[in-house]
N, C-alpha and C positions, 0 to 999 in steps of 0.2 A: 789127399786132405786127411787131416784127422777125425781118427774115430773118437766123440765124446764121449762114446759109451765106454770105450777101452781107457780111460783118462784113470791115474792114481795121482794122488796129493803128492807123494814123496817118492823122488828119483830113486833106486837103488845101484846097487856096481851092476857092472858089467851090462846095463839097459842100452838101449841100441836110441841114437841120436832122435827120433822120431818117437820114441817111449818118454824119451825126457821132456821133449817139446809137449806132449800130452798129460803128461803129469804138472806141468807147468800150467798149462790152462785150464786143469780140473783146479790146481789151488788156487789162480785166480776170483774162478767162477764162486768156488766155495766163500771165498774171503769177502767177495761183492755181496754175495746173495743174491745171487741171480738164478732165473730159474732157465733151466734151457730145456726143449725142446727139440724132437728131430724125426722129422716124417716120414715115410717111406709113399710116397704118392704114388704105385705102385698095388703094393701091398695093402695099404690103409692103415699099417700100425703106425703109432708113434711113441719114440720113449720121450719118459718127461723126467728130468735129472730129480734127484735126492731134492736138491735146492728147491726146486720149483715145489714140489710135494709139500718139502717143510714152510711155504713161503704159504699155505694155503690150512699148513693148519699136521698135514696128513705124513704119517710115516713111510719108509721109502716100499714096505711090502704092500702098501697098500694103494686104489682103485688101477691098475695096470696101463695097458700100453694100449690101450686103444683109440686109435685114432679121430675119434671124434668124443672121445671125455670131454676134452675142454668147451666141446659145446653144449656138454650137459651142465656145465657148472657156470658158464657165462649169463650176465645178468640177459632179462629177455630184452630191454629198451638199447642194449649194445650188439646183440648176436648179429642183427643183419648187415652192420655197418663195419663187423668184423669178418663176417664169411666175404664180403663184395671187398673188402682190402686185399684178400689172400686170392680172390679170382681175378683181379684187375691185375697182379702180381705176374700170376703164374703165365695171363693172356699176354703179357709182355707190358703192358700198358703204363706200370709203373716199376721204377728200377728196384724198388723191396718193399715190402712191410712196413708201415711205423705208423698203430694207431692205438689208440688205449680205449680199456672196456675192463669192466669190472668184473668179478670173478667170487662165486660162495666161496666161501671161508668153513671150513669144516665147523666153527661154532655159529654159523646161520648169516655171519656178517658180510658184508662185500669189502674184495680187496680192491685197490685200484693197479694195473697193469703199465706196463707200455709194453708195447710188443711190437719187434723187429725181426725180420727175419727176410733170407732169400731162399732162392734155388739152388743146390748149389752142384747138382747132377743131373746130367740129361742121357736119352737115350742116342741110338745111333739117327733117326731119324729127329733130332734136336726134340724130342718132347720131354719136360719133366718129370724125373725118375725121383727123388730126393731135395728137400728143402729142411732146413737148420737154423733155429732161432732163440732169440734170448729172452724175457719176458722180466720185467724189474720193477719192485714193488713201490708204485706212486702215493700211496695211501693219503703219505704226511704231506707232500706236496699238494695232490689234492684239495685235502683239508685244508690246509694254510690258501690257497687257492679260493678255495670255498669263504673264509671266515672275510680276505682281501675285497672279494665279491661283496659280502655284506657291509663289510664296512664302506665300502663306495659306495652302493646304495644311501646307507646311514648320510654321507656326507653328501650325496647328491642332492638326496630330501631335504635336507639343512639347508643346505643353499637355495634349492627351489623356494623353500617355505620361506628362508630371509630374501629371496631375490637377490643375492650374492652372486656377483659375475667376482670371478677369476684370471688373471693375467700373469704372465710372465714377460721377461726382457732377458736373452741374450748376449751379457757384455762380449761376447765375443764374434758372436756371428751377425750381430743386431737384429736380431729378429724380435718382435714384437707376437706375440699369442693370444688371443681371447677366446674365451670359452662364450658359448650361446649363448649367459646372461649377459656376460659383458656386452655383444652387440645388441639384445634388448633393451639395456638402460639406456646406453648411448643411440638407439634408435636408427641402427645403420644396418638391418634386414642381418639374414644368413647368410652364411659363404663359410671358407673355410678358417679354422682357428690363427694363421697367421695375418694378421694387418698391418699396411703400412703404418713407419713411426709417425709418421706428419697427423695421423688421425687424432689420437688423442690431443696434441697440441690445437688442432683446429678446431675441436669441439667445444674447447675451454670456455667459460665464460670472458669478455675481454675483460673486468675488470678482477676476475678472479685467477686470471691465466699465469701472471707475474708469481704471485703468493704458490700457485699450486706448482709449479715448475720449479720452485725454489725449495721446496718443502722435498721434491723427487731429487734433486742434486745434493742438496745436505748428507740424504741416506747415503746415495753414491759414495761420498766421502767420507763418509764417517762413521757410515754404518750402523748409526741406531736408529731404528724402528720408526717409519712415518706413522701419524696419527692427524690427519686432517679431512679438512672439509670444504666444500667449493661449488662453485654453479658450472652445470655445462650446458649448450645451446644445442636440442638435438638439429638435423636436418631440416625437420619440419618447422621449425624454431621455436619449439615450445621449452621453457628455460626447467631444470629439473633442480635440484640439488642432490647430492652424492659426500659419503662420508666414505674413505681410501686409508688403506692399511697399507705398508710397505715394508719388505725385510731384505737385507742382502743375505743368500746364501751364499757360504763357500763350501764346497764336499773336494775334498784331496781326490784330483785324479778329474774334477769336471768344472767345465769351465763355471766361472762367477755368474750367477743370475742374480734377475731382483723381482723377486715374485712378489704378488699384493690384491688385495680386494676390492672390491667396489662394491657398497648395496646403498639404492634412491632412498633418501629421507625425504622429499621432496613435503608427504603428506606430515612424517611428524615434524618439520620445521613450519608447513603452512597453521598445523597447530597448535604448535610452539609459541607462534606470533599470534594466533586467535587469544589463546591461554592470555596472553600476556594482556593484549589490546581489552578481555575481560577482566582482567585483577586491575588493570589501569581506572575503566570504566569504571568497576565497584568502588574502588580506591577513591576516586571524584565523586561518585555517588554519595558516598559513605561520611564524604568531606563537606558536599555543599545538602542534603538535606536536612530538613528541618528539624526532625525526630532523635533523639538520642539513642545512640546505639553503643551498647557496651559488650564484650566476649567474656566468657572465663574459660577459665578451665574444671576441671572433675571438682577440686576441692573449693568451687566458689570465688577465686581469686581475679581480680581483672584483670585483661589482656590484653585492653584494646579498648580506647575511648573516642570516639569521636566530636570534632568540634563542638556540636549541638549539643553533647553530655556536658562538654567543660561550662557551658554557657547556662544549661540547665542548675546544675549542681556548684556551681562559683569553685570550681577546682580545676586545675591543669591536667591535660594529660598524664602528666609524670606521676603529678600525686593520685590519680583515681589508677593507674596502674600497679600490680601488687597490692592491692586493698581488697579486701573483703566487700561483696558487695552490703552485705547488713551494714555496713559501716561507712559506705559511700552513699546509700541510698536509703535515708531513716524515712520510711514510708507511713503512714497514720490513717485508721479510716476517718473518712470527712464525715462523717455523723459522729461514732462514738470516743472515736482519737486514741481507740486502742490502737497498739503496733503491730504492723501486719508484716505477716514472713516474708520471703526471697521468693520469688516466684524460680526463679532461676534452677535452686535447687527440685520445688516440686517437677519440675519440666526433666530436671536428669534425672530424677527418681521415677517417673512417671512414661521415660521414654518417650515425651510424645509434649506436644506444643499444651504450654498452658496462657492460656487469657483470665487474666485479672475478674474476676466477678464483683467484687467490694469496688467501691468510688473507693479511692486512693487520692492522699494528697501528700508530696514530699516534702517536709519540713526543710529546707534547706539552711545553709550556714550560716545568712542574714537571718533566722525567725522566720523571714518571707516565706507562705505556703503557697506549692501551687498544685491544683489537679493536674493528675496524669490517668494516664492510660499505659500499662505496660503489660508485652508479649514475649514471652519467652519460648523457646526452642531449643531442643536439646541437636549436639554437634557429635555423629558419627563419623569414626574412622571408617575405613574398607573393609574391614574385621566385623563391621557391627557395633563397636566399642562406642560406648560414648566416652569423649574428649573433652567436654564442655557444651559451655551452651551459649546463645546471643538473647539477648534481653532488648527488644527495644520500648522507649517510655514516649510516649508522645504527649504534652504538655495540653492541658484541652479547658485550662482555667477557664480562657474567655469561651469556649465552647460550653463549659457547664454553666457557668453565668448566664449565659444567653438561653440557655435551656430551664435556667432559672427565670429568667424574666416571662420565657415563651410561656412556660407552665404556669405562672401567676397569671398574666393575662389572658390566659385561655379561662382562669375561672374569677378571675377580679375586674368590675369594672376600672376601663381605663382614667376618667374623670376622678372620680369621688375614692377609688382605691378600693369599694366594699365588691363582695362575691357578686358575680354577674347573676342574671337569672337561672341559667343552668345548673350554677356553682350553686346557690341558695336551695333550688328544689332538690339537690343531691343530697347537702345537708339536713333539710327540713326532710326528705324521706327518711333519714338515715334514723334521726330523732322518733320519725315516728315508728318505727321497727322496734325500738328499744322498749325495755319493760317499764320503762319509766315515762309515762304520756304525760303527767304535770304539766305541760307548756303549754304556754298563748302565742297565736302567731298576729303580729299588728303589722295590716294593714295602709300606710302611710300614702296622704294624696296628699301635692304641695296647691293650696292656693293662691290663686292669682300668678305661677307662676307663668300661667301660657304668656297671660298681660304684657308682664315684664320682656320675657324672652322676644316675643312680637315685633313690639316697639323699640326696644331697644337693641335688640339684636342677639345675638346665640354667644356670643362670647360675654354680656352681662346676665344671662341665664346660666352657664356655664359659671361664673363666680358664685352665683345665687345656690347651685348645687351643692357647692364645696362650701356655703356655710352652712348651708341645713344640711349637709354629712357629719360637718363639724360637729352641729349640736346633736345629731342623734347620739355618734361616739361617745360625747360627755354626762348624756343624761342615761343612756339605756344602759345596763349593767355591764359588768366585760365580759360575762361568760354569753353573753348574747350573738344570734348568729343573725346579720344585717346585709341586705342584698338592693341593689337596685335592681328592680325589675323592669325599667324604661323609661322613658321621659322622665317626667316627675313622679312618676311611681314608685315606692320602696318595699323593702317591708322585713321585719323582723321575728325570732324566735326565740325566744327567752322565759327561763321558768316562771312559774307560776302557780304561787303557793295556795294563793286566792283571789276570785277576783277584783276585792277592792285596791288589793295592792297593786296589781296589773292595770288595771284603770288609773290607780293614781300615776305610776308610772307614766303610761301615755297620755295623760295630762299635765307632766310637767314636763315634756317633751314637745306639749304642742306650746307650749309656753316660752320656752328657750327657742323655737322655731320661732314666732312673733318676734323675737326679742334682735330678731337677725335683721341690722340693717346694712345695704349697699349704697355706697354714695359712687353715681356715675352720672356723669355727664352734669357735676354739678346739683345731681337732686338725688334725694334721699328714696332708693328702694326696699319695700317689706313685703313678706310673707307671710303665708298661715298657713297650716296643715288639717287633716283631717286623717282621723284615724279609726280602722273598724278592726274590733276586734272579736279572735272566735280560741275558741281554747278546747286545745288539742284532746282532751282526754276521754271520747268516747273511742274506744279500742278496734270500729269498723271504720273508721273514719279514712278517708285515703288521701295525700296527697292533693291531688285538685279538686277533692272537695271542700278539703282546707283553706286550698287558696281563694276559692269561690266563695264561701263561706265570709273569709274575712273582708276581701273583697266588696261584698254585697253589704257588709254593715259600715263597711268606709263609705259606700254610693250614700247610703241611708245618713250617713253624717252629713255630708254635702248639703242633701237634700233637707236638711233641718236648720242648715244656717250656717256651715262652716265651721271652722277652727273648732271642735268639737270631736268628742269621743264618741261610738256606738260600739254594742256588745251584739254580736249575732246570737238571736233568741230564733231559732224551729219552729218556733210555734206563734207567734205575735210578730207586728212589726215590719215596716218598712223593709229589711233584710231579709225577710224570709222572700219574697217579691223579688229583691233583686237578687238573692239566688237563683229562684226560677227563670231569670232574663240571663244570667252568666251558664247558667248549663242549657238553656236554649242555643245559647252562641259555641258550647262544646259540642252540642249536636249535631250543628251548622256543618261544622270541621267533620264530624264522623263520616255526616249522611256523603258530604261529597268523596271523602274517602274509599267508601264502602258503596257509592254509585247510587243513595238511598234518594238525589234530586230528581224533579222532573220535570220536563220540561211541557209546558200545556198553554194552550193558542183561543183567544178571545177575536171572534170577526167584529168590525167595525162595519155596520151597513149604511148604503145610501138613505138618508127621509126627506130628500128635495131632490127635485131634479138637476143631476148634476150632468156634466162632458163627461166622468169618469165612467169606466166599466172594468175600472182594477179592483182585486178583492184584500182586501186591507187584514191582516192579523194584531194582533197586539201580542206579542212571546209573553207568556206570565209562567210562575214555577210553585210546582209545589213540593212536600218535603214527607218521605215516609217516614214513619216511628217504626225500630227496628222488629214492631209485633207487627205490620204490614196496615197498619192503620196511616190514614193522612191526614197532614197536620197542614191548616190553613197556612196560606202568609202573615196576618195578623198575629200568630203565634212566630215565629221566628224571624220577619225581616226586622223589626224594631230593634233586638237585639243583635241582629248583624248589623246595621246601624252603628248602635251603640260600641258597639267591640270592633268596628272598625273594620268587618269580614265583606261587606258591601261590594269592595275591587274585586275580590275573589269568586264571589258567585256572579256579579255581574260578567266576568270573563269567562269562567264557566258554561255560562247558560250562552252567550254568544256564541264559543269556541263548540260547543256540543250541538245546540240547533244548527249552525252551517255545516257542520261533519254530517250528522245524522240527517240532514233533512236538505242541502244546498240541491243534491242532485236534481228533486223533487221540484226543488222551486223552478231553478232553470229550465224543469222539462215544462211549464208554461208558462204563457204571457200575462196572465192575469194577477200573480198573488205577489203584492209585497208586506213583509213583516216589519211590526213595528218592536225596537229594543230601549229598553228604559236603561239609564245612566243614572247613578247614584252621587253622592256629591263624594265619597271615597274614588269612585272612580273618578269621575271626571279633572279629579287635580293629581292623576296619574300621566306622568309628561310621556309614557311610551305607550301611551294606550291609543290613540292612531296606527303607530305601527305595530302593533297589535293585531289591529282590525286587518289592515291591510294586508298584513302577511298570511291571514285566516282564511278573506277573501281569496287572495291567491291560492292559496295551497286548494280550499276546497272548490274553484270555479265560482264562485256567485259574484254575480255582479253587483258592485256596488248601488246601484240605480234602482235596487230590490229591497234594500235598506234604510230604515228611517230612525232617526232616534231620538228617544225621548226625554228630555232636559226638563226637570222640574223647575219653575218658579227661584224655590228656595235653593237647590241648586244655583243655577244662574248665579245668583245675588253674593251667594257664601263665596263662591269661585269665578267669581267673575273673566278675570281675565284666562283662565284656564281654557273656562266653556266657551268665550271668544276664538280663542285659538284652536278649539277641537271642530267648531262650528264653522271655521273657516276650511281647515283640511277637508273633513268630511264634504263638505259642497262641492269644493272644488274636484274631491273625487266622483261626485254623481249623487252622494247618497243625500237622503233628505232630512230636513229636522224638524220636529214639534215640539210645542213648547207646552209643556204641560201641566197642570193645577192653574191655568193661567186666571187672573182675577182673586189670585187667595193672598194676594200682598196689593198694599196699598198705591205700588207704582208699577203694577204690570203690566200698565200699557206702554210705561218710561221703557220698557226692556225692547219692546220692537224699536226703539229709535240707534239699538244698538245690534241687536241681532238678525242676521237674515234668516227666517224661518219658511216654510215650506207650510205648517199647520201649526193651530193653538188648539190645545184642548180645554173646554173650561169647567173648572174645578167642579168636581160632582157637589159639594153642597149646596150650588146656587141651581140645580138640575133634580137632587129632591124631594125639596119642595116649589118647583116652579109652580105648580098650578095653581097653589093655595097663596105667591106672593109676590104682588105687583112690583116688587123693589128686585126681587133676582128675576123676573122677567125683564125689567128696566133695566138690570145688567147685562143679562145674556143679549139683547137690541142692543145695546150698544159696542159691546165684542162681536156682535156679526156685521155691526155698520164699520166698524176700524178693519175688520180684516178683504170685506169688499173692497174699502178701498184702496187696500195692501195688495190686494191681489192673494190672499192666502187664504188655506180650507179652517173651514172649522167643524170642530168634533165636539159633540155635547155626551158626557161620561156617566153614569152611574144611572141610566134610563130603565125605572121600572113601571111605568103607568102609561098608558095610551093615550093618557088627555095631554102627558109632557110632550109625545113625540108632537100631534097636530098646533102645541103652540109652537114649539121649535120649528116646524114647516112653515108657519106661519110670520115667522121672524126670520128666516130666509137659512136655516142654519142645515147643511151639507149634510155633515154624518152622524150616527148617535150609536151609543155601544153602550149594554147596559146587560139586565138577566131578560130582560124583555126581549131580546134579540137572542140573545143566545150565552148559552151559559158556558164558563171553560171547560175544555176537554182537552184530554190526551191531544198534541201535537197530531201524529201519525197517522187517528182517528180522523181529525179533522180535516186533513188533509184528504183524506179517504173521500170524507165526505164529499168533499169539494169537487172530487174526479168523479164519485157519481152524478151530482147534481148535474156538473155539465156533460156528464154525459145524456144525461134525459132531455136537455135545454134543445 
């Protein structure tokens, strides 16, 4: 064999045939750039050619021949995988060498190797004496290696992250190939990258399968480039959608393929169709609502009208497109009818939705104006950019109208058209805030009209209104501020220079009021007024002391004869009286507000021998003053009376003695109370169920209950007190008829009521003792009710000689201060449980 080491580049003469063969394979070696190597396993040297040195960096004098250099210089991640090639070699295991491993580079770099080598001397007993090898620098290969590496990666990721399967077709061998996405999409597990051709064809959607086969055989032919899209049905049968690429390659020297893509749109086509089925939606939306809707762009221009704009603004589509909105939409405020801006534009300048604050009304191209209401919203690209903006106008005419009407009638009465009572004290406080107190406030009471309304009915009362509204409007001045306050109640504010003027005033107001006739039903109806007047301009004066004030000098006209003026005088006069009786009736309202009522219990006791051994109360109430003093009933029930509060405390004192004291009563057999009935209550048609609901709620039996129906009651409400008189029995409870004998037919009332007891009227009780004629009455009221079968109760008993004539006239029970005087409810009751406790 040849020695490498004896090798020269150039033959010279006379070289011996085996010099030239060696010179021949050093200029090979040299011209490759190969590096060789050549061992003595043996010895342990090795030479390493010139080549090999320079391939590493190093001149040929330099690191020597020793046979384990090159495992000083091999990288560390390659040496073992190099020493076990050359032992696996020598052990016979493998027929040579061929592994590659990297190698320092004298400037600190790795080179990359392939290294082959054999044995290529043995001893006499065959063991390895010498091995000889070539080593050739991979570097670029490597690296080109390396960059191929990454770049598949690159393109792997790319397809993972699109879901891109890949396929090829063999025109020549037919073979079909799928790479891992491809049996992903199409949903037919792992196996390996060749598939039958029939798969794809069977996966096909049926009605997509024609179009997509035909789209693969075009390219076949023709050769340009498929771009389509189609349904496939995986196995499971869930239908997908798929978009497919296709190319035919040709490469000189391999046969034709047809390589192509696949990646699932499935989601962006199910989007695709949502997207669309939304724009459709908006698109109908946009078409059949009610409101106007307009687009622009940046510079204000319309873009986009919908039906409900053209109908709004009497202009077509076409023409509100391209038009400035200032120009399609002349807007005005509804109060000053100055011109008001684009909102549209503040909304782009403002980036952000603007709502109209001004009432708006759009002038439109008939003159016709209508309110609107318009919202604007500025229109962002992806960027952030604003594009435009959407303006909608909603049309709210008959909305604002209606809020017009709601808002007059919430402060005008509905009849007569003047400020309701609310609307008037708003005014009239307003008035009296101002520095200017000069005004009179009058009073106005219609006379005779209950008469009228009565008799003839509410709808000829109701014309009677509207002409005395009529005549106030024409007489009272215009700057005057004119209210109804109720029924026929009115009343006005109007300056007031002095008072003869104001007086004359509401004297030719009561005069134009006379003057008003109604012809109904054939006959001729008339009025009169009364009017009290009080003027404004002491500076502590409040509000409802105003009103009481004038009030109380209207009562004081009435009471002089009618159709007539009075002036509230402080200090003189009728008025000053009946102020005192209108802030007794404010007190009314405070105390029960403020919890200032009380409720306090009169016993009625036996003074003949009766069956009874029940203990009788009579409910009475009294009223604190807020300095904690109490204030009789003769001081405040008259004017609850008068003012009509009578339903309110009489329910009150019911609703409160059964709460506070019901439990009490049920827990014994003996006590039942007596509740007085006003003639305000009693022509309250829910005042039964009232009771009723009371009873229940707080347990007390009806059967515990008695009530007391005056006389004059009775007569005033007659059929009311029938019908209350009838429920009430029917529930258990009992009734008494009380004041009985103070009217001229009160024994006529037994022929109609069934009653339980009479009480008769304290002024015939006294003076019983000192007059034969009310003892002649009271015998005869205890002879009618004997033979009624009903009790009788004699009232107002303060002297010992009335009680033994009343015993002696046959008369059951007597209550008076002689028996006992009113107390506290709770007290009394107190009492009542000691007594029997001691009995």
């Amino acid at each position: 064999m040849t020695d490498v080491r004896n090798m020269r580049l150039h033959t010279r003469p006379n070289q011996s045939a085996d010099s030239a063969e060696a010179n021949r394979w050093s200029f090979a070696l040299e011209s490759a750039g190969l590096g060789v190597w050549d061992s003595n396993l043996v010895t342990g040297q090795c030479y390493y050619s010139s080549t090999w040195k320079r391939m590493l960096g190093y001149r040929e004098d330099e690191l020597g021949d020793s046979g384990d250099l090159w495992l000083t210089l091999i990288h560390p991640d390659d040496k073992q995988r190099a020493i076990e090639s050359g032992q696996r070699h020598i052990a016979g295991e493998i027929p040579q060498i061929e592994t590659e491993f990297r190698l320092r580079h004298k400037d600190g770099h790795w080179v990359w190797v392939l290294d082959r080598g054999r044995v290529v001397e043995w001893d006499a007993d065959g063991k390895p004496t010498r091995m000889i090898g070539v080593q050739t620098d991979i570097t670029d290969q490597k690296n080109a290696e390396h960059q191929l590496a990454l770049l598949n990666q690159r393109v792997e990721l790319a397809l993972d992250a699109g879901q891109i399967g890949l396929w090829h077709f063999n025109i020549e061998t037919e073979t079909v190939l799928w790479d891992r996405r491809m049996r992903e999409i199409f949903g037919i597990g792992s196996g390996t990258d060749e598939v039958p051709r029939a798969t794809w064809h069977r996966l096909l959607h049926p009605e997509d399968a024609a179009i997509a086969e035909q789209a693969v055989e075009a390219t076949f032919k023709t050769g340009i480039p498929m771009k389509t899209s189609y349904r496939i049905v995986k196995p499971d049968g869930e239908v997908r959608h798929v978009y497919a690429l296709a190319r035919l390659v040709k490469r000189e020297g391999m046969p034709e393929m047809l390589m192509g893509s696949i990646w699932d749109i499935t989601e962006q086509v199910h989007s695709a169709e949502a997207l669309a089925r939304e724009k459709d939606l908006y698109r109908v939306t946009l078409q059949s609502i009610g409101d106007a809707v307009l687009t622009t762009n940046v510079d204000d221009i319309i873009t986009f009208a919908n039906p409900a704009a053209e109908r709004l603004l009497l202009r077509s589509a076409s023409e509100l497109i391209g038009a400035p909105v200032s120009g399609a939409l002349h807007l005005v405020d509804e109060v000053s009818d100055h011109v008001l801006t684009s909102s549209t534009m503040r909304a782009m300048e403002n980036r952000s939705t603007v709502d109209r604050v001004e009432n708006a009304v759009v002038v439109r191209s008939d003159g016709e104006r209508r309110s609107i209401r318009d919202l604007a919203s500025p229109i962002f690209n992806t960027a952030g950019a604003v594009t435009g903006s959407v303006l909608v106008v909603q049309d709210v005419t008959n909305a604002r109208n209606l809020q017009r009407e709601l808002s007059h009638a919430a402060t005008h009465d509905t009849l007569t058209g003047l400020l309701n009572r609310r609307a008037f004290e708003v005014a009239t406080a307003s008035i009296l805030a101002s520095p200017d107190r000069r005004h009179a406030l009058l009073y106005i009471d219609l006379d005779r009209f209950k008469m009228v309304n009565d008799t003839l009915g509410h709808a000829a009362g109701d014309a009677l209104l509207k002409l005395a509204t009529a005549s106030m409007n024409s007489v009272l001045p215009h700057d005057a501020v004119i209210g109804r306050l109720g029924g026929d109640e009115f009343a006005a504010v109007l300056p007031s220079a002095n008072p003869e003027d104001t007086k004359a005033i509401a004297e030719r107001l009561i005069e134009e009021i006379r003057k008003v006739r109604l012809e109904w039903d054939g006959k001729l109806q008339e009025i009169g007024a009364s009017v009290g007047i009080a003027f404004l301009d002491d500076p502590n004066l409040t509000l409802n002391e105003a009103v009481a004030r004038a009030d109380a000098a209207c009562y004081a006209a009435k009471a002089e004869g009618r159709n007539r003026t009075a002036i509230y005088d402080e200090n003189t006069g009728a008025a000053k009286e009946n102020l005192a009786s209108v802030q007794a009736a404010s007190g009314i309202l405070e105390a029960l507000a403020e919890g200032r009522l009380e409720i306090y219990g009169q016993e009625i006791r036996e003074i003949s021998d009766t069956t009874e051994n029940t203990v009788y109360i009579e409910i009475l109430s009294r009223m604190r003053a807020p300095d904690g003093t109490l204030i009789a009933p003769a001081e405040f029930i008259p004017a609850a009376e008068r003012f009509g509060l009578m339903g309110i405390v009489d329910r009150w004192i019911i609703e409160h003695t059964l709460e506070l004291y019901g439990e009490r009563l049920m827990a014994t057999d003996k006590v039942a109370i007596a509740l007085n009935l006003s003639a305000n209550t009693i022509s309250d048609p829910t005042l039964w169920s009232f009771i009723k609901t009371t009873t229940e709620r707080t347990n007390v039996s009806p059967s515990r209950l008695i009530f007391e129906i005056t006389e004059t009651t009775a007569v005033n409400n007659y059929e009311a007190a029938e019908n209350f008189v009838k429920e009430a029995r029917a529930a258990g409870c009992r009734i008494s008829l009380d004041d009985f004998g103070a009217g001229l037919s009160s024994f006529g009332y037994l022929h109609h009521f069934d009653v339980d007891s009479i009480k008769i009227d304290g002024a015939f009780i006294e003076k019983l003792s000192n007059s034969r004629l009310n003892q002649a009455v009271v015998r005869s009221i205890g002879s009618v009710a004997r033979e009624l079968g009903v009790d009788v109760v004699a009232e107002h008993i303060e002297d010992t000689g009335a009680v033994g004539i009343l015993r002696s006239l046959g008369i059951g029970f007597g209550q008076g201060f002689l028996f006992h005087r009113p107390q506290p409810l709770g007290n009394l009751l107190q009492d009542l449980d000691v007594r029997e406790a001691n009995s």
